[in-house]
C-alpha positions in Angstrom: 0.0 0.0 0.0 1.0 3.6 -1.1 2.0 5.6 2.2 -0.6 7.7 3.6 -0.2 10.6 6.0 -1.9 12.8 8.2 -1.3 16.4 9.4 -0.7 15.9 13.2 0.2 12.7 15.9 -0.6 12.6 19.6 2.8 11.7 21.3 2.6 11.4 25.1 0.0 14.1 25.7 0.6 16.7 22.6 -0.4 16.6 19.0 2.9 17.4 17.1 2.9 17.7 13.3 3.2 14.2 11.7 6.9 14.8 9.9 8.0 15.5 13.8 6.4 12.6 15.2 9.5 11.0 15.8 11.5 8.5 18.5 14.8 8.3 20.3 17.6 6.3 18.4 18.0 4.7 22.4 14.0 4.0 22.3 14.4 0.3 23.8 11.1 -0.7 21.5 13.4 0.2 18.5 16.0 -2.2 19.6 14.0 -5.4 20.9 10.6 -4.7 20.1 9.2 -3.5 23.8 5.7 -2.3 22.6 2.1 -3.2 21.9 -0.5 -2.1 19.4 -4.2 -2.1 18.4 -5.3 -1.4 14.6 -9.3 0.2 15.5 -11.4 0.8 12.0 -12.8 4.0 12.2 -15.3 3.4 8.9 -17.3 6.6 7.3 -20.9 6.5 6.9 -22.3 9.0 4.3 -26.1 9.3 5.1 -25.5 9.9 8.9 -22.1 12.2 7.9 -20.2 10.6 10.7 -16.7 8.6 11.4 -18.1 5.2 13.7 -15.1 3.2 15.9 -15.6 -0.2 15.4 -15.5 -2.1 19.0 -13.4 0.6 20.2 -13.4 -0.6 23.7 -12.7 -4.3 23.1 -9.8 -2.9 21.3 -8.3 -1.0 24.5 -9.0 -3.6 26.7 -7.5 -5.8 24.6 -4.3 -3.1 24.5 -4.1 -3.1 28.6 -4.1 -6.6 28.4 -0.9 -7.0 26.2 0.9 -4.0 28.0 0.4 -5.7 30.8 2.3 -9.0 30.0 4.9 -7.0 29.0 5.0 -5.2 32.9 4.1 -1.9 31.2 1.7 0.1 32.9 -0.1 2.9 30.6 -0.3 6.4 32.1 -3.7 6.5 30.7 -7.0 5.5 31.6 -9.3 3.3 28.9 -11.8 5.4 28.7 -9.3 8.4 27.9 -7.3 6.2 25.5 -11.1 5.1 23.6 -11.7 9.4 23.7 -8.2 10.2 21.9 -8.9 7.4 19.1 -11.6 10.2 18.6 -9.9 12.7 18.8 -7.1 12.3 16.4 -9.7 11.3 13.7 -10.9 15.0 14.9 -7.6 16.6 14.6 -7.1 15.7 11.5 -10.2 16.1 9.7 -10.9 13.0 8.5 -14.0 12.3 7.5 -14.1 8.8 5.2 -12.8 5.6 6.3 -9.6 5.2 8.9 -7.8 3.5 10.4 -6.2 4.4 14.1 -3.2 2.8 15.7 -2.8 3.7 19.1 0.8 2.0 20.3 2.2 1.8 23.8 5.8 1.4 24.2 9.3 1.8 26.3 10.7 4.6 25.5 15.0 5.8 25.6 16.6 5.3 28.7 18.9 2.5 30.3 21.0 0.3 27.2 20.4 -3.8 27.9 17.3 -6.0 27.7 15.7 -5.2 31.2 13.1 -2.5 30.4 12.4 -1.7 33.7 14.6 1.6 33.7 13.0 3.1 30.7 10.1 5.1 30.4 6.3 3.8 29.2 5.1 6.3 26.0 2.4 6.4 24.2 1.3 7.6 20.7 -2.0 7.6 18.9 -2.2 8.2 15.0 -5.3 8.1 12.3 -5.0 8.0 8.6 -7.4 7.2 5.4 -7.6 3.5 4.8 -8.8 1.8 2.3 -8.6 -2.3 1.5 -5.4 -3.8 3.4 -5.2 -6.9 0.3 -6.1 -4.9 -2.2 -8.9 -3.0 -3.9 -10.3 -5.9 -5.8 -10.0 -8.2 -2.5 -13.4 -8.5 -1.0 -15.3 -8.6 -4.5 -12.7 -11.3 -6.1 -10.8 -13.0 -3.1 -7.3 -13.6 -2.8 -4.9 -16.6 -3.3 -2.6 -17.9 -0.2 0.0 -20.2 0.4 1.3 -22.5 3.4 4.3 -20.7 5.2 7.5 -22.7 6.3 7.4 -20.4 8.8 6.1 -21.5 12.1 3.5 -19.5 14.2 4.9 -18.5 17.9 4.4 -21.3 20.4 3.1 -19.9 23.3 6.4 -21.4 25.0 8.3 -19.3 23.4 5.8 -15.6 23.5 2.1 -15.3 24.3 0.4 -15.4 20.6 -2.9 -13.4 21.9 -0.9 -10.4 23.0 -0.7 -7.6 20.4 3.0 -6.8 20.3 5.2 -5.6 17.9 8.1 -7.2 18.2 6.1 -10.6 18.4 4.9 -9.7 14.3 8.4 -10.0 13.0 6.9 -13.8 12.8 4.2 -12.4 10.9 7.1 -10.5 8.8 8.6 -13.6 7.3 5.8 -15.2 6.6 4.6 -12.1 4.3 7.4 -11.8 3.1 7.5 -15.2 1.9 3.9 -15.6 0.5 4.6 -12.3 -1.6 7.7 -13.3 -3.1 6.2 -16.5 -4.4 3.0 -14.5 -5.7 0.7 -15.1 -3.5 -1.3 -12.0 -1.4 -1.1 -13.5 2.3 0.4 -16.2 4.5 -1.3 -19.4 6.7 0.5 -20.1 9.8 0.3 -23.9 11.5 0.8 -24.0 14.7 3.9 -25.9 16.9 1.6 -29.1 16.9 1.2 -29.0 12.8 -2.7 -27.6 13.2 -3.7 -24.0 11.1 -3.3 -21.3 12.8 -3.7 -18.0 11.6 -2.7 -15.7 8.8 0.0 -13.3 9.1 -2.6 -10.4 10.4 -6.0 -12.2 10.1 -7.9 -15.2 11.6 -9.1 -18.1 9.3 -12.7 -19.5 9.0 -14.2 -22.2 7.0 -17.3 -23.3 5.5 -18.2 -27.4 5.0 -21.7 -28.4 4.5 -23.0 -25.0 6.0 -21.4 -25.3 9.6 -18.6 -22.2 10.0 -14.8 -23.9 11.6 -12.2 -21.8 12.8 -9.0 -22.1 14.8 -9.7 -22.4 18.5 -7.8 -19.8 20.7 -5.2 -23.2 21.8 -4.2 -22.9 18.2 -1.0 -20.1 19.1 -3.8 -17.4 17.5 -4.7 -13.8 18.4 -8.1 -13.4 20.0 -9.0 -11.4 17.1 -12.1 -8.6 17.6 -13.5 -9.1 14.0 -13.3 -13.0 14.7 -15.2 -12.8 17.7 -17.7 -10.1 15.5 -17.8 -13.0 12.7 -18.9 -15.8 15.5 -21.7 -13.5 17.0 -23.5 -12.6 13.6 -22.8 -16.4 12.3 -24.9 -17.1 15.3 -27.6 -14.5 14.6 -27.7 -15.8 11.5 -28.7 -19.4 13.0 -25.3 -21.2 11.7 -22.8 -23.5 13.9 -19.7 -22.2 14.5 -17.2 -25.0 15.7 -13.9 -23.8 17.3 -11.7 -26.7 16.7 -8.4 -27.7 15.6 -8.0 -27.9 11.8 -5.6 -29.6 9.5 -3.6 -27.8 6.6 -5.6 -30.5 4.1 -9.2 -30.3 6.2 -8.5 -26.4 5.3 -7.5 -26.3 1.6 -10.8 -29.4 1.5 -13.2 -26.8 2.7 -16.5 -25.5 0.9 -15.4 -22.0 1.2 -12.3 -19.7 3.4 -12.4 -16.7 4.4 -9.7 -14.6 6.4 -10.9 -12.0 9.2 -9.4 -8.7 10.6 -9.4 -5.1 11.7 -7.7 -4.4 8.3 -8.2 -7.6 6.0 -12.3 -7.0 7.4 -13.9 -10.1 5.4 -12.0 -11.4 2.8 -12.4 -14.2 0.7 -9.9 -17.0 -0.3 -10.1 -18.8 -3.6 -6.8 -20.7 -3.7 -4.5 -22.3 -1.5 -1.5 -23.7 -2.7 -2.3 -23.5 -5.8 -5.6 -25.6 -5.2 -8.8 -23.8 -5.6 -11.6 -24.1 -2.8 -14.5 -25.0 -3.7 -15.3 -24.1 -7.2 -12.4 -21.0 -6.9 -14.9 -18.2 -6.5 -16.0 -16.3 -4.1 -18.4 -18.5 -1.3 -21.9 -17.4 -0.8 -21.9 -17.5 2.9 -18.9 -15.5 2.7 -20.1 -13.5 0.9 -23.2 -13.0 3.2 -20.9 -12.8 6.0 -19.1 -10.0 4.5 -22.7 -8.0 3.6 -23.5 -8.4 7.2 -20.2 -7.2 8.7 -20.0 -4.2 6.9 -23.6 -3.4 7.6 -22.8 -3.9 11.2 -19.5 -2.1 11.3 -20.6 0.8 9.3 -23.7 2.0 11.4 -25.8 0.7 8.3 -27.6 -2.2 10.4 -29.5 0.2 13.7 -29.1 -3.6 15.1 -25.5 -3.4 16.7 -25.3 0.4 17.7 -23.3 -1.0 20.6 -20.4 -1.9 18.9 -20.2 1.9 17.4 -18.7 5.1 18.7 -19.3 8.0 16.9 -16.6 11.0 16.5 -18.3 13.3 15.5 
């Protein structure tokens, strides 16, 4: 994706213009990776003229949680964390679809791997987002491939905590799948099950029952997953969390992948094998219709997942 700016940042209490928003060369998150993220969808609607958060607060709960595996405690309160995700679609006069990433980190201080001498910062930035796989993504689906690279045992880190130097995993595995053509990257787990993409969760559709990765499966507890699960069962379908092979996957009626930024995105090829016929599934497709009704303030049904900026 093209890079995207904005006019200002909020670092640690001040909005500074965006080409000063910078860090410490000693910033210990620059070194070994000390911070942890959210990605929040801020999505436009045009009838009501207004910016909506999607499932802002599960988001920033979700953030406290993974600062506070990694012993940092944030100078902020939730709520006022959830109100400047607001306020820096505010500041910058953004008014169509965003994307916010508010990221907690230790800052410059002390040299060495023990954190516990440098500082806890925070920053908060918003910018115009569009489709994270590609315009023609939702409407066409995409084509993904089997990493060699192995998702993060939780012996080794915690996979449900948001942290950024946890995604240099994610990294190779990206990396890979783009320089052998395809547009994303499956994980299996230590024990040889799926896992996850390199930034979304999976789903699968045999016979009309949904499957997707149970949270034992090394995965992030994504927000959209747990969105997809809840309308799957409004909609009256099963959804079995279980463990599922690389071959039970890629022998699937339809796959989808789910995220903040992927949203609802449908897979037509694995490997090089198509699923299903190779288009598009039409409970995916459905699923997709409903989320977007839902996260866009379209469907008066799930209000409660929306904040409005403006």
């Amino acid at each position: 994706m093209d890079e995207v700016k904005a006019e200002y940042v909020w670092m640690d209490g001040e909005y500074v213009p965006w080409d000063d928003a910078n860090v410490h060369v000693t910033t210990h998150a620059l070194h070994y990776g000390t911070g942890v993220f959210e990605g929040i969808r801020g999505y436009w609607n045009e009838d009501r003229e207004n910016v909506f958060l999607f499932r802002v607060d599960e988001h920033i709960s979700r953030l406290f949680y993974s600062a506070k595996m990694y012993r940092m405690d944030i100078p902020y309160t939730k709520d006022e964390m959830v109100k400047l995700c607001r306020e820096i679609i505010e500041k910058n006069r953004i008014r169509k679809t965003c994307y916010i990433r508010p990221v907690v980190y230790r800052g410059a201080g002390p040299f060495g791997l023990n954190p516990f001498g440098n500082p806890v910062r925070a920053f908060v930035y918003a910018i115009p987002f569009g489709r994270y796989l590609g315009e023609d993504a939702l409407e066409c689906g995409v084509k993904v491939m089997f990493t060699s690279w192995e998702r993060i045992s939780p012996r080794s880190l915690p996979p449900e905590v948001k942290a950024c130097g946890q995604y240099i995993n994610s990294v190779l595995a990206k990396m890979e799948a783009v320089e052998n053509g395809f547009d994303e990257a499956i994980f299996l787990d230590n024990r040889g099950f799926v896992s996850e993409g390199s930034g979304e969760n999976v789903f699968g559709i045999k016979d009309g029952i949904a499957y997707t990765p149970p949270l034992t499966a090394s995965i992030l507890p994504g927000i959209t997953r747990l969105t997809v699960i809840q309308l799957f069962g409004e909609m009256g379908k099963e959804v079995r969390e279980v463990d599922i092979t690389r071959a039970q996957l890629m022998g699937m009626d339809e796959v989808f992948m789910v995220g903040t930024a992927g949203e609802v995105t449908p897979i037509t090829q694995i490997d090089h094998v198509k699923v299903g016929d190779g288009n598009c599934g039409p409970l995916t497709m459905k699923m997709q219709r409903t989320f977007f009704e839902a996260a866009t303030g379209a469907d008066d049904g799930h209000s409660g997942w929306l904040t409005p900026v403006y």
